[in-house]
C-alpha positions, 0 to 999 in steps of 0.5 A, spaced: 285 333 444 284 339 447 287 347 446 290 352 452 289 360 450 290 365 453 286 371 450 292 377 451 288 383 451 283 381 457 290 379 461 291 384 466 298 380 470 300 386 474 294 385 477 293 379 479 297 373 483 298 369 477 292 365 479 293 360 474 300 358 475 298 357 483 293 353 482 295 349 477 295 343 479 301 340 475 305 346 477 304 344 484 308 337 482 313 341 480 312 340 472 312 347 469 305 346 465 305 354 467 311 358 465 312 366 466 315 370 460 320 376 459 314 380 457 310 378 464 304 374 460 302 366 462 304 361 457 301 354 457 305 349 455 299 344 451 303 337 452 303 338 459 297 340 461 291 335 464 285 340 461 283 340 468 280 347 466 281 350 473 286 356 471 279 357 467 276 358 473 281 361 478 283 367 472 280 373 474 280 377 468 277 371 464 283 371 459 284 363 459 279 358 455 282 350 455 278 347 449 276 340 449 276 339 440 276 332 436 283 329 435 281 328 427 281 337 427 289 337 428 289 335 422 284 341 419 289 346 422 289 352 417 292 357 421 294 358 428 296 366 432 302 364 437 303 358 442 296 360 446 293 363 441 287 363 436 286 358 432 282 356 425 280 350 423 278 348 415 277 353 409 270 354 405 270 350 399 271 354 392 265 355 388 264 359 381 257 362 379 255 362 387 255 367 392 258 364 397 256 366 403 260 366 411 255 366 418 258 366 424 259 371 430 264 376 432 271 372 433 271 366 430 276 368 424 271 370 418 276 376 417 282 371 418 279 366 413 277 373 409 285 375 408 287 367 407 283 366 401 285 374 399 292 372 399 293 377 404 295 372 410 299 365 407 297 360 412 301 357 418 298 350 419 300 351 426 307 352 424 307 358 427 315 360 429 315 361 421 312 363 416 310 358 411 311 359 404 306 358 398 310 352 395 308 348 402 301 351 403 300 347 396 302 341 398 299 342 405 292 340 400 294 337 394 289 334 391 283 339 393 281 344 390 284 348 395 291 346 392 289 349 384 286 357 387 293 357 392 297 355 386 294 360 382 294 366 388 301 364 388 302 365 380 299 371 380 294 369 376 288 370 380 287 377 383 283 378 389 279 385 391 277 386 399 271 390 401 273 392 409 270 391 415 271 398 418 269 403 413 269 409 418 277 408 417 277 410 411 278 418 412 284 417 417 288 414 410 285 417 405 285 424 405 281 428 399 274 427 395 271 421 393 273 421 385 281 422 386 280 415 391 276 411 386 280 414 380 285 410 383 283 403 383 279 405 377 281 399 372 277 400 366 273 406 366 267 404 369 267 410 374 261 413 371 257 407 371 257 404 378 258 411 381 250 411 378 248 404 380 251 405 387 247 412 386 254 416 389 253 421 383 252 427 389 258 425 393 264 424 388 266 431 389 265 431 396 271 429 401 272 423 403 272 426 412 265 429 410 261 422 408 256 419 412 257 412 414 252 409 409 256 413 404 263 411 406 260 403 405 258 405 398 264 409 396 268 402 400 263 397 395 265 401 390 273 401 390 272 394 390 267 394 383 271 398 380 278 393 381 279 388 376 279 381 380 277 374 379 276 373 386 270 378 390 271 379 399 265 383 401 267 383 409 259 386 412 257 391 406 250 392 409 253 397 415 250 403 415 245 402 409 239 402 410 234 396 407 232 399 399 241 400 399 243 394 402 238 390 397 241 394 391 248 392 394 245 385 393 243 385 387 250 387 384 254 382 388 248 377 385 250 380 378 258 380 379 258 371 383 255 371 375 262 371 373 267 371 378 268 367 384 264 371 390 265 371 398 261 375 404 260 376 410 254 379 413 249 379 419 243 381 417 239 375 416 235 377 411 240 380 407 244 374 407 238 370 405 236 374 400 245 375 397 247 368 399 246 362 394 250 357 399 252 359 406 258 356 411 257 356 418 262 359 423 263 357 430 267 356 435 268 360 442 270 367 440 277 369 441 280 361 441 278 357 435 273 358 429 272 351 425 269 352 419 263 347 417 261 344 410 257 348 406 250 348 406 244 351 401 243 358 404 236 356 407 239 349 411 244 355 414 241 359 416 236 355 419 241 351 423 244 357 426 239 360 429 238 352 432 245 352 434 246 346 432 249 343 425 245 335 425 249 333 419 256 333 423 252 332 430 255 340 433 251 343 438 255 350 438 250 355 442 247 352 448 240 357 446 236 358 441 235 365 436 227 365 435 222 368 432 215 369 434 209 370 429 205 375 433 201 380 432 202 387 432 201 390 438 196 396 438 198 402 441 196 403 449 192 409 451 198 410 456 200 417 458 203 422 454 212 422 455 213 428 450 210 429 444 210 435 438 207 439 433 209 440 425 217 441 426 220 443 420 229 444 420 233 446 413 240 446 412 242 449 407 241 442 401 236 440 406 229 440 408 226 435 414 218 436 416 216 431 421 208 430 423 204 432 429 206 426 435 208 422 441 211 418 445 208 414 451 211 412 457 214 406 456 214 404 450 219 403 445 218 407 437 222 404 431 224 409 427 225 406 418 226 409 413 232 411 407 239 414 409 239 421 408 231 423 410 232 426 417 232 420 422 238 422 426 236 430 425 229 428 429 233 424 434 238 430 435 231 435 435 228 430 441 235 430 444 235 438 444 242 437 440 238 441 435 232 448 434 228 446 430 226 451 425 218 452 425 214 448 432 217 447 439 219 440 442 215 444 449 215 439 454 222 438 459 225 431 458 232 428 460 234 424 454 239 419 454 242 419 448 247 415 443 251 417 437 250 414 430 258 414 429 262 413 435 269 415 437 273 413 442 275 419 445 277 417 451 283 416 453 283 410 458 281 403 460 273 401 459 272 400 466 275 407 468 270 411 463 264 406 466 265 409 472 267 416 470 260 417 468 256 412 471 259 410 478 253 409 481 249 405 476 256 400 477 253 397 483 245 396 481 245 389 481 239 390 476 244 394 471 249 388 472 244 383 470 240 386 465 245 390 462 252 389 463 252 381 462 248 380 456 252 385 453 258 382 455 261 388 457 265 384 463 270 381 457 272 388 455 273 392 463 281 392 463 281 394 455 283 401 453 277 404 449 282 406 444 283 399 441 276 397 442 273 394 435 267 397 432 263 391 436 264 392 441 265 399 441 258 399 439 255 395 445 259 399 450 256 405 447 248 401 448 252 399 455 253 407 457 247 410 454 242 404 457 245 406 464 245 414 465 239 415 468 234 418 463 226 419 461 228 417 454 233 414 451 235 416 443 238 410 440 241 411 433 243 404 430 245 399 435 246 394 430 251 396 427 257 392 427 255 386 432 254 379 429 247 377 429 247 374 436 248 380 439 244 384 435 238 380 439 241 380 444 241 388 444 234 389 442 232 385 448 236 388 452 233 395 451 225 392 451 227 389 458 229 395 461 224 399 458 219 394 461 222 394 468 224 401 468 217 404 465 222 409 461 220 409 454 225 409 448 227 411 440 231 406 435 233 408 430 236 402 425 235 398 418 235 392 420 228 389 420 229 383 425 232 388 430 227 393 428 221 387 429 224 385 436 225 392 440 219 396 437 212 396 440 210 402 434 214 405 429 215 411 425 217 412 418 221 416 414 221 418 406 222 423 401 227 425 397 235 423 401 239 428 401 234 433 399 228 433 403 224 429 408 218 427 411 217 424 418 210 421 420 208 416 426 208 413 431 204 408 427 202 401 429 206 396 427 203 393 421 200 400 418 208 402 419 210 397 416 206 396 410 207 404 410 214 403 409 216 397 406 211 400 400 216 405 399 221 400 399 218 395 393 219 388 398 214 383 402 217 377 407 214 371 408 215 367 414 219 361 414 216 355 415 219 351 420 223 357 424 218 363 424 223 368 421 221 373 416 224 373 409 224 377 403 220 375 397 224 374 390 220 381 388 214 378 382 214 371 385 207 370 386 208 370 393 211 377 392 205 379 387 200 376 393 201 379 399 202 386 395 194 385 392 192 385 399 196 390 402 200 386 407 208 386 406 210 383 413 205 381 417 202 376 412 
């Protein structure tokens, strides 16, 4: 069978021909497999169609996908947008005492089979002229244990608490500080308690428009804790934190899957890893179908995705491969100086950062670690000349490129229209198309207004432009935040090729440590105390930094066998308890 979708937001019909209708060779017999409707959008009638794919390559915007899918799916059908839209094949299996895990790139329905499981969403099976009771879902899989959790979702019976994906939302719907927000949802008088286990004691007062974005994820991660429920959904809990909180995080949700029914969604691979007990693989093409796969042990999931390729269904979903090269650590090389500055100190009024003395050379890329609350964007906005420091001077006159922490879409317009206000001569270099534009998939994402993008892709147009102004550094504060795994390194490789082919020199700022590995040549650690005092040192090498900063921290990795990539040690396992003997807590 195959499917016809038209993905809406990317069809531009006012400014093109109907390209798809023209040259569809069935319309051109006068059957109408193309039809024109009210609203002016194409609508593919799917009998009808020979899937000869050629409105695919005519459509100028890229809004058509015709898919070739195994017959035996239609049967597999959980839930389906409209007549050309996106479709969701199958459903995780239900299991007790485990986390469960969901690993999957953007668009392919993690948050819809999310709400579904929720009870948020009733699936349609495809019925999507009208909306399905309950009573017909049950029947739909009788006989699975699918039918047994609707029946209770139904029955009220089970109650279920959704962690969102978007916790930077919050503020537009809840205005007020953060203890009457978890007051409300607050069950059975465990404020005090998980308040201190997220360590949110100093933000309880605190309003909720005045919260950083880790302290958002905690107060999120703590709503939903806090609510009474069977059944746990943690949609990307990671965001934001750095890597002592996200540990901590999976910990708790460890602790919770003990006694509760536990899902999550997360691109950090080495959270997930760690969190997860058994994992399902999503895959599809983004915007037309997802399929869910059977379940696997966490280690064999992970693994499998990065290859791309699911050995027990025979499933190639990704035609490369995400690999993890095992190299040394590269020395720093004795390169010219780009900017460097003396013991620098800037107090607020709860807060003191002091950073050492030093530099960084012209083409290479500093990754900058540490806990949330140390300093690390105060530093980047010192660099950026966005902020005076107290005591020392940043003397040297360096053009910096900048990109925010938290980024809000205050223009007013489509993607393409901001890309040429402010980078109107980079548009038509062939270097930046290629290197920058077209692994960041900037082009699916021209025609939409920038007021609808989601976060990820808000996040790789703000890599986009920040890459593209012309700068001698470039401040990159958390690129990884939002994009799913793939694109995660896909970013990282995008910055460290164009600061290889430009000779230019960056600073990245992030808490995941494969982004972390992928980009930086050396690195520079934060510590302290967060909220209160903090201390920036380096640029260190990449072992010394990462032993530095992972000491901090508690954690070793180890390398996986068979893909290379690094995973962390259960702390006190004898793995754990060597490495740490000898001082290597990543480079073993």
């Amino acid at each position: 069978m195959h499917i016809a979708v038209v993905i809406y937001d990317r069809c531009q019909f006012k400014k093109c021909n109907y390209e798809c209708r023209t040259y569809c060779p069935p319309v051109r017999m006068g059957i109408d497999t193309v039809v024109i409707t009210e609203k002016g959008y194409p609508r593919i009638i799917e009998e009808l169609c020979e899937g000869c794919g050629i409105c695919v390559h005519k459509c100028p915007f890229e809004a058509i996908k015709i898919v070739g899918l195994p017959e035996e799916l239609q049967e597999d059908l959980v839930h389906q947008y409209g007549e050309n839209g996106f479709r969701l094949y199958r459903l995780p299996a239900i299991q007790k005492d485990k986390v469960i895990g969901l690993l999957g790139p953007n668009g392919v329905g993690k948050t819809t089979t999310l709400n579904i499981l929720s009870g948020a969403l009733i699936p349609n099976l495809g019925n999507y002229e009208r909306e399905l009771t309950w009573d017909e879902v049950i029947e739909h899989f009788s006989g699975s244990s699918l039918a047994d959790y609707f029946s209770k979702i139904r029955d009220g019976e089970l109650r279920t608490a959704l962690k969102p994906q978007y916790v930077d939302k919050i503020p537009r719907v809840f205005k007020g500080n953060v203890k009457e927000l978890l007051k409300k949802v607050d069950e059975e008088g465990r404020l005090e308690e998980i308040s201190t286990l997220l360590g949110l004691e100093n933000s309880l007062n605190r309003d909720v428009d005045k919260l950083s974005g880790g302290e958002l994820q905690s107060v999120a991660i703590a709503a939903t804790l806090l609510k009474n429920a069977d059944v746990y959904f943690f949609d990307e809990p990671s965001s934001y934190l750095d890597i002592a909180q996200r540990l901590n995080i999976a910990r708790i949700i460890k602790e919770l899957a003990r006694k509760s029914i536990v899902f999550v969604v997360e691109h950090d691979l080495a959270i997930m890893d760690f969190l997860a007990d058994v994992i399902h693989i999503l895959y599809g093409s983004e915007g037309a179908y997802g399929i869910v796969s059977q379940i696997r042990a966490t280690r064999n999931a992970i693994n499998a995705y990065l290859e791309g390729y699911l050995r027990e269904e025979n499933i190639r979903f990704r035609e490369w491969k995400i690999e993890f090269t095992e190299h040394p650590p590269k020395k720093r090389v004795d390169l010219p100086t780009l900017i460097s500055w003396p013991y620098l100190e800037k107090s607020y009024e709860n807060f003191r950062l002091e950073v050492h003395p030093g530099e960084i050379k012209i083409g290479e890329v500093i990754g900058v670690v540490g806990p949330n609350a140390t300093g690390k964007t105060t530093f980047v906005k010192l660099l950026a000349g966005v902020l005076k420091p107290d005591k020392g001077e940043i003397e040297e006159n360096v053009k910096v490129s900048y990109k925010p922490q938290y980024i809000k879409p205050e223009f007013e317009g489509t993607v393409e229209e901001l890309l040429m206000s402010v980078l109107k001569e980079r548009m038509s270099s062939g270097f930046f198309k290629a290197e920058v534009m077209h692994p960041l998939n900037i082009r699916h994402i021209m025609h939409k207004e920038v007021q609808d993008l989601s976060g990820g892709e808000m996040q790789r147009l703000a890599i986009a432009i920040a890459l593209g102004l012309e700068a001698d550094l470039y401040l990159i504060d958390e690129p990884s935040a939002y994009l799913d795994s793939n694109q995660r390194m896909i970013a990282a490789k995008v910055i460290r090729r164009v600061m290889e082919n430009t000779g230019k020199s960056a600073l990245v700022v992030d808490h995941d440590v494969y982004f972390i590995d992928i980009v930086a040549d050396n690195i520079m650690v934060f510590g302290g105390e967060p909220s209160l005092h903090g201390v920036g040192r380096g640029p260190y090498d990449m072992r010394e930094g990462m032993n530095l900063f992972l000491r901090d921290v508690g954690i070793t990795f180890r390398r996986d066998k068979d893909t290379r990539r690094p995973r962390i040690n259960n702390p006190g396992s004898y793995t754990d308890r060597e490495q740490k003997s000898r001082g290597e807590y990543y480079y073993a």
